[in-house]
C-alpha positions as CSV (number, residue, x, y, z in Angstrom):
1,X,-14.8,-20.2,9.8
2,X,-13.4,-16.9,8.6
3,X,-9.9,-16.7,6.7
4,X,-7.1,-15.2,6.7
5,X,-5.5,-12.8,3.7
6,X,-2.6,-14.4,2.2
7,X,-0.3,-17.2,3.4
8,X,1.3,-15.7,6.6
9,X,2.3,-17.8,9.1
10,X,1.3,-17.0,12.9
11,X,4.4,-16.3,13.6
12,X,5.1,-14.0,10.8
13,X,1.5,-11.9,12.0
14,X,3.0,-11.8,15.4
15,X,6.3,-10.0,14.5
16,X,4.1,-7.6,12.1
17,X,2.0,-6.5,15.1
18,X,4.7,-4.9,16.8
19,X,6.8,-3.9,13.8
20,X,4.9,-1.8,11.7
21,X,6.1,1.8,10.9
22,X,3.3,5.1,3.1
23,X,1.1,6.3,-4.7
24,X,1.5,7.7,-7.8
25,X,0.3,9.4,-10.4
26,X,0.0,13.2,-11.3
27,X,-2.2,15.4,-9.2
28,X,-5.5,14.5,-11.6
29,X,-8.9,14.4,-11.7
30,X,-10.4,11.6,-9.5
31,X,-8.7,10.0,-7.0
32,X,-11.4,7.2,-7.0
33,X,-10.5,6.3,-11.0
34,X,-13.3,8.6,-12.4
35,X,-12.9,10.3,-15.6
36,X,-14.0,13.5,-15.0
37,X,-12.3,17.0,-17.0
38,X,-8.8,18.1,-15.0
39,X,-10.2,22.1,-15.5
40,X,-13.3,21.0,-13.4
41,X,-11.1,19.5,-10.6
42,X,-8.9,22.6,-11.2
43,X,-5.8,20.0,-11.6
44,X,-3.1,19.5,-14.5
45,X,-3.5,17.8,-17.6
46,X,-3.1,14.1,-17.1
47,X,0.2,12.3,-18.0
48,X,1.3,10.9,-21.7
49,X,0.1,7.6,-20.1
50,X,-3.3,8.4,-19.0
51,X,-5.1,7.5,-22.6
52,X,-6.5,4.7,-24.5
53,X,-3.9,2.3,-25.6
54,X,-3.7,2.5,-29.7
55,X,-4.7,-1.2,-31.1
56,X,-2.0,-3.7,-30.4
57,X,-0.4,-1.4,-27.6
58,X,1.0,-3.0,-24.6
59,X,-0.1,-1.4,-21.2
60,X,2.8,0.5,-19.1
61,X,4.8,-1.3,-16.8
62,X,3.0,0.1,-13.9
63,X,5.1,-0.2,-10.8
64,X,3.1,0.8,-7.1
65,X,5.3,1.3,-4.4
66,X,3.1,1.7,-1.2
67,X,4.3,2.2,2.7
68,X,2.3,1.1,5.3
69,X,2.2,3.4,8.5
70,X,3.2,6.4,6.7
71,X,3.7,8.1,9.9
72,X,8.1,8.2,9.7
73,X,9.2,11.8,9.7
74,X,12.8,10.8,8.5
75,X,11.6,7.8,5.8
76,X,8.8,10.8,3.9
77,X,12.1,13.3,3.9
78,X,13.8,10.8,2.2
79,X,11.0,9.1,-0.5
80,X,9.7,12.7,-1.3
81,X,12.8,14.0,-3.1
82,X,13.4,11.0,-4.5
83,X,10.1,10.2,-6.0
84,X,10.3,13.8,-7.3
85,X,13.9,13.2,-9.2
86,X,12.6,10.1,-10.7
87,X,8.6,11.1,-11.3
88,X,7.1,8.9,-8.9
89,X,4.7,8.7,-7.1
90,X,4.2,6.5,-3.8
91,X,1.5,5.5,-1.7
92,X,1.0,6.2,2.1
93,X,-1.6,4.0,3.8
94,X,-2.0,5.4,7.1
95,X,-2.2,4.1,10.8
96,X,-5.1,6.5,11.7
97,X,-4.1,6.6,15.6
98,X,-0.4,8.2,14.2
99,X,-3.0,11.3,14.5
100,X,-4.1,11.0,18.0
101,X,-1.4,12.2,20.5
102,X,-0.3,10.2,23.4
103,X,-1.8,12.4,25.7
104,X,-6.0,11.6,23.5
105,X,-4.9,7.9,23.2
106,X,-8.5,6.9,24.9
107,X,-10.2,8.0,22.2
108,X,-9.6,5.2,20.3
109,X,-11.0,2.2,21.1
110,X,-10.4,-0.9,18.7
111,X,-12.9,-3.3,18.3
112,X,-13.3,-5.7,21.1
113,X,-10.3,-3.6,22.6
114,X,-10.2,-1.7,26.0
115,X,-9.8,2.4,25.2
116,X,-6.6,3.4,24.6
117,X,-5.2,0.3,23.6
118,X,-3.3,-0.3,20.1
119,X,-0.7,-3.1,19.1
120,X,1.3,0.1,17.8
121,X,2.3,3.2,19.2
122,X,0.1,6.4,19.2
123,X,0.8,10.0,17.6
124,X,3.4,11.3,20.4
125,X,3.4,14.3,21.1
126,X,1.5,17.3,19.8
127,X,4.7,19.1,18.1
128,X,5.2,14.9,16.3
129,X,1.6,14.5,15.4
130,X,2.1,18.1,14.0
131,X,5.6,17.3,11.8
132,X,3.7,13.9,10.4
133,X,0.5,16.4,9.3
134,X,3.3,18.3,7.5
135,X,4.9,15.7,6.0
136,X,1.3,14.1,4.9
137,X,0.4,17.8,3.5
138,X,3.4,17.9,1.4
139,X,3.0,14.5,0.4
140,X,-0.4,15.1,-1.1
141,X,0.8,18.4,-2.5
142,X,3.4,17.0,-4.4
143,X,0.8,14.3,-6.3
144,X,1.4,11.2,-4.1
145,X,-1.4,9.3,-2.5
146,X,-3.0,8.6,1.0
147,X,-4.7,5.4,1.7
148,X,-5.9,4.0,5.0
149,X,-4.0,1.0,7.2
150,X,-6.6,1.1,9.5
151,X,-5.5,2.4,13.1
152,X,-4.9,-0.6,15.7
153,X,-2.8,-2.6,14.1
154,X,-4.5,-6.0,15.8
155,X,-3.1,-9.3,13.9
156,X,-3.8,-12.8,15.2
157,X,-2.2,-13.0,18.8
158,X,-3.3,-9.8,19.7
159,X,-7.3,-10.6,20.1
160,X,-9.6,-10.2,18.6
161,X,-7.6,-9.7,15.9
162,X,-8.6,-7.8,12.6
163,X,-8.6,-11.3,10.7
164,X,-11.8,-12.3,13.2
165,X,-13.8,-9.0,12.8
166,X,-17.5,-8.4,11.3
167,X,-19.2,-5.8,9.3
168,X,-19.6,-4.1,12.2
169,X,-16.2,-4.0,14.2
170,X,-14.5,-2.9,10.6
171,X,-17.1,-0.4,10.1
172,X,-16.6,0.8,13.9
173,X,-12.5,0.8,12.9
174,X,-12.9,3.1,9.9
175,X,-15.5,5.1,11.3
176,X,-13.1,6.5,13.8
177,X,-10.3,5.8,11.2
178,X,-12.1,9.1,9.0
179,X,-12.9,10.7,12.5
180,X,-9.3,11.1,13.4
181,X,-8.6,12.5,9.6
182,X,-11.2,14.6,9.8
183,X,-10.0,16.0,13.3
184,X,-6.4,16.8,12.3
185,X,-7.9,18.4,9.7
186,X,-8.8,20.7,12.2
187,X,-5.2,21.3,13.3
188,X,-4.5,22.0,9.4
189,X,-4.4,18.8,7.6
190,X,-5.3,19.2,4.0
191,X,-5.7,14.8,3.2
192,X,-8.8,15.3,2.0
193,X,-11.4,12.5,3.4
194,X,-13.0,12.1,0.2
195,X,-9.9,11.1,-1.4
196,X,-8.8,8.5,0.5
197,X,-9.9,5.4,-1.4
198,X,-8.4,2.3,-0.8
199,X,-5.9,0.7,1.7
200,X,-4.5,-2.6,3.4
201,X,-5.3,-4.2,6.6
202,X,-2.9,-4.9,9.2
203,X,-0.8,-8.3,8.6
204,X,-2.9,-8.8,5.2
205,X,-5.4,-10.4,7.7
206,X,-9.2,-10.4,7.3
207,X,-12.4,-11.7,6.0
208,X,-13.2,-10.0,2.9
209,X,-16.8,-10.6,2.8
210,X,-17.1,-8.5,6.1
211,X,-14.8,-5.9,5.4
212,X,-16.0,-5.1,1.7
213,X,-19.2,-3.6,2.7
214,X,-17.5,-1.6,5.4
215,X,-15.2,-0.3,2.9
216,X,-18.2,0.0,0.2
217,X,-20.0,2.7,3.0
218,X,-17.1,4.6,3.6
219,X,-16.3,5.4,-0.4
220,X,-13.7,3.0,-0.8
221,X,-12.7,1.7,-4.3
222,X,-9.8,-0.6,-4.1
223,X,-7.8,-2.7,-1.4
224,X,-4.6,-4.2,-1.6
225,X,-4.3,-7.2,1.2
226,X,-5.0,-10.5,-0.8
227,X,-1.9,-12.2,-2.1
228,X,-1.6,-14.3,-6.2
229,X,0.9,-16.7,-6.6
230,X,3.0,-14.4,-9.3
231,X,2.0,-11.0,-10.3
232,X,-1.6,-10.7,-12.1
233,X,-3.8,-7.5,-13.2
234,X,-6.5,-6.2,-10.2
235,X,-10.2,-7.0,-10.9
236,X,-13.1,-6.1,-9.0
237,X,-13.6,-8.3,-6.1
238,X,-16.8,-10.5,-7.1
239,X,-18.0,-7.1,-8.8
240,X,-20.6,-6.8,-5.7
241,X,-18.7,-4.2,-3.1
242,X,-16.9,-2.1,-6.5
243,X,-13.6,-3.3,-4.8
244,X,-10.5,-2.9,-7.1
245,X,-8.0,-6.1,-5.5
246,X,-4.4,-5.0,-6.1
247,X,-2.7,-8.2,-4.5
248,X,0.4,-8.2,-3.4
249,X,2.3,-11.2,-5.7
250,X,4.2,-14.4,-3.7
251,X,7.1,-14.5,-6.0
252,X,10.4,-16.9,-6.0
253,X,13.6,-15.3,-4.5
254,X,16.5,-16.3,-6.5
255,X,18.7,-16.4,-3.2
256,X,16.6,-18.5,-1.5
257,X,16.5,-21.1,-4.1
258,X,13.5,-20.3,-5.4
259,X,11.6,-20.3,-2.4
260,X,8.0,-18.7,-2.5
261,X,7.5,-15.5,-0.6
262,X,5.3,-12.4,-0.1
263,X,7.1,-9.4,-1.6
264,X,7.4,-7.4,0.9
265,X,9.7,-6.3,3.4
266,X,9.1,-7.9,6.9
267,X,8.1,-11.3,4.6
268,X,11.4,-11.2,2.9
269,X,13.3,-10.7,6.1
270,X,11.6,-12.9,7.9
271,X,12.4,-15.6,5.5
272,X,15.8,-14.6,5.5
273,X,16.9,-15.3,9.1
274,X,13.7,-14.9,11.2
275,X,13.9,-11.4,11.0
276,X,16.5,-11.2,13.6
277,X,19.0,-8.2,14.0
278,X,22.3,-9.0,12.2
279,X,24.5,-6.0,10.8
280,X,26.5,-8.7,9.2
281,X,23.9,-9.4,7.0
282,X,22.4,-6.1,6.2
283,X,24.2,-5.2,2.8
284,X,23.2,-9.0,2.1
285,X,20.1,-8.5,2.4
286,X,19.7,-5.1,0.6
287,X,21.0,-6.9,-2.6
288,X,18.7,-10.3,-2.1
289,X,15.4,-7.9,-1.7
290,X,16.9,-5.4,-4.7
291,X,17.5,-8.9,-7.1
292,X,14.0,-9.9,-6.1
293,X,12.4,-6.6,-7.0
294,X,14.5,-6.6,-10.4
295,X,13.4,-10.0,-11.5
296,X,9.7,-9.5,-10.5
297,X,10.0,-6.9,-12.7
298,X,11.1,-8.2,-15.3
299,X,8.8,-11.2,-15.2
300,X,6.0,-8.8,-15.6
301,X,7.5,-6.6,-17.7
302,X,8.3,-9.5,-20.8
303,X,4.8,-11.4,-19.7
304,X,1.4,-10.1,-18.9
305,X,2.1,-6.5,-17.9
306,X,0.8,-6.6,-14.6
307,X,1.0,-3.5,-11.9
308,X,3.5,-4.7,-9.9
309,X,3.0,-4.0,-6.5
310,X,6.0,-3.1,-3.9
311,X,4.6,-3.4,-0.6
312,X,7.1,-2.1,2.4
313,X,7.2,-0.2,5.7
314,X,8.4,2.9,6.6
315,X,11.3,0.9,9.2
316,X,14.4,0.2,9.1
317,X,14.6,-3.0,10.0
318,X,18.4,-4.8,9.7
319,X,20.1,-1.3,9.6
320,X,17.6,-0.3,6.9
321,X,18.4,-3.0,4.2
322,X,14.8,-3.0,2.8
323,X,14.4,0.6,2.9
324,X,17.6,0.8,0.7
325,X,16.9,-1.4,-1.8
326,X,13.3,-0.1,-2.2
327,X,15.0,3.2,-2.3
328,X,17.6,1.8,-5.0
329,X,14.8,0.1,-6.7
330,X,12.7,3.2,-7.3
331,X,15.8,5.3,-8.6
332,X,16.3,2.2,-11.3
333,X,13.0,1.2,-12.5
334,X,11.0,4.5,-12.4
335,X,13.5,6.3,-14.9
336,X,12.7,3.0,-17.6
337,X,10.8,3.2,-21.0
338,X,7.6,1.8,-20.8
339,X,7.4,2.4,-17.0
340,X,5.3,4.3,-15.0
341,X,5.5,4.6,-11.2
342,X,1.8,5.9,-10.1
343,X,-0.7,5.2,-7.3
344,X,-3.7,2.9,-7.3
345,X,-6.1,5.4,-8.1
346,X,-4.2,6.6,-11.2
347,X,-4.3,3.1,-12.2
348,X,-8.1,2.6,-11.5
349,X,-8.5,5.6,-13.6
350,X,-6.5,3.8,-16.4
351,X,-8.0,0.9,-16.6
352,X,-11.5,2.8,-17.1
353,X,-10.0,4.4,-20.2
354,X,-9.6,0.8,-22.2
355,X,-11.8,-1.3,-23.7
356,X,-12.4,-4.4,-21.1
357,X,-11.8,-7.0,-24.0
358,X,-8.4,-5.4,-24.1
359,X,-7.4,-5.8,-20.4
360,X,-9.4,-9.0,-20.4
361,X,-6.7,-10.8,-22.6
362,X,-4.3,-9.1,-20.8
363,X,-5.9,-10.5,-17.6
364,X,-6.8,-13.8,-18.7
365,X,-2.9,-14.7,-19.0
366,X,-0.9,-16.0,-16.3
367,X,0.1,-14.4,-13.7
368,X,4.3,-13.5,-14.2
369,X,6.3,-15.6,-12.5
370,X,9.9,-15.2,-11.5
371,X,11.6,-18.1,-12.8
């Protein structure tokens, strides 16, 4: 029996399939973590951070702020300045068919799927396919990252779902996945294939065993789907695949008396109210989400130091409550001592720097938890 990535309800996978609508770290030499010379890669000199840490150093606080979808024209126009002001950077993990225009929609054809058939919309129309290659261009060109969220968007209702796929239906997904990057590359964009390296599935659903090779022949290095029960360091998934697991931490949320949820947006507002439409409630909500992010945090931040990961959507769902506070969030916490917004890769790169007994005790504590 396969299983499912983290603990979302039906229900909650449902909603995501309809609702989706995107990391950090200086320009630098290898995207995949490697250490190779910036002057070879022809890019700057790596940040302050990017080095050893001195004995009895604490790691940053690294916080990763990724969007899934990465295909909004009016969320990147807002994130990109604002990353800039507060040196961020975010990560965009890309629904692959946001490339293909209406008009080419057969030329997908997701796994076990009829041609032409997604659980999200398609590109649009040329001129919208060719503003989001802008955007993703001047993303890229301004250090942030590009990851993959697949292209269908399939979650369990919608089968056969991404969480009951094989080696072979994922490898099929991210085969065309890279085919429709490497296409629009064609019509000018400049995200190179070879430096996308990680991303998150759909609904966090899947079976890792038969994705991980998939993602192992395609040059993939990290993935960000599985869920911890508090906020704990990645490690390499079972060391076989050299899969980095960046999980996205189930935290408590003060306002709902301590009740367990995903962190991220569509899980917070669906625990809110069902993620129904209320404008009553949507400055409510900005502040819950905003006091979640602060005390998650700050449980990592006074415990084990773990990359805290903010996973969101670019939507804006309840009259964009999440996308505020996330916004609000990055123009607090990036700005901090001790902090350092990057991507996943940068981190990867980091973590190769240290000595493993020193991210090992790190590692081995328990994972933050808000309280």
């Amino acid at each position: 029996m396969r299983r499912r990535w983290g603990p979302i309800v039906t229900g909650v996978a449902l909603a995501l399939t309809f609702a989706v609508l995107i990391g950090l770290g200086t320009v630098g030499p290898g995207a995949d973590g490697d250490d190779t010379s910036p002057a070879a890669q022809g890019a700057p000199a790596p940040p302050s951070w990017m080095r050893k840490l001195d004995a009895g150093e604490k790691p940053p606080q690294f916080v990763l702020f990724s969007f899934d979808g990465a295909g909004s024209h009016d969320h990147w126009r807002r994130i990109l300045p604002l990353a800039e002001k507060v040196n961020a950077h975010v990560t965009g993990f890309l629904s692959g068919i946001y490339l293909l225009p209406d008009a080419r929609r057969g030329e997908y054809a997701g796994p076990g799927h009829d041609p032409g058939h997604a659980a999200i919309s398609f590109g649009g129309s040329e001129e919208e396919v060719a503003t989001r290659i802008a955007d993703l261009n001047d993303a890229v060109a301004r250090g942030h990252e590009i990851g993959t969220h697949y292209n269908g968007h399939f979650c369990a209702g919608n089968e056969p779902s991404g969480g009951r796929w094989s080696t072979t239906q994922w490898t099929a997904e991210l085969d065309q996945f890279f085919g429709f990057v490497r296409d629009a590359a064609t019509r000018g964009l400049l995200v190179a294939e070879d430096r996308i390296k990680g991303g998150r599935v759909p609904c966090l659903e899947g079976d890792f065993e038969a994705l991980a090779p998939a993602m192992a022949a395609h040059g993939l290095t990290y993935d960000t789907s599985l869920t911890s029960e508090g906020i704990a360091w990645p490690q390499l998934h079972n060391g076989i695949w050299g899969i980095w697991e960046f999980r996205v931490p189930v935290v408590r949320v003060p306002a709902l008396a301590g009740k367990k949820v995903i962190m991220m947006d569509y899980n917070l507002w669906y625990s809110l109210n069902g993620a129904r439409e209320d404008p009553s409630r949507d400055k409510e909500f900005t502040a819950v989400t905003l006091d979640t992010y602060r005390a998650a945090y700050q449980a990592a931040l006074n415990t084990n130091r773990a990359p805290l990961t903010v996973g969101n959507h670019f939507n804006d769902w309840s009259g964009g409550a999440f996308s505020n506070a996330t916004e609000q969030f990055m123009t607090e916490v990036c700005v901090r001592e001790h902090t350092v917004c990057t991507t996943y890769s940068q981190v990867i790169r980091w973590m190769k720097l240290q000595d493993p007994e020193v991210l090992d005790t790190f590692r081995t504590m328990p994972p933050a938890q808000v309280t």
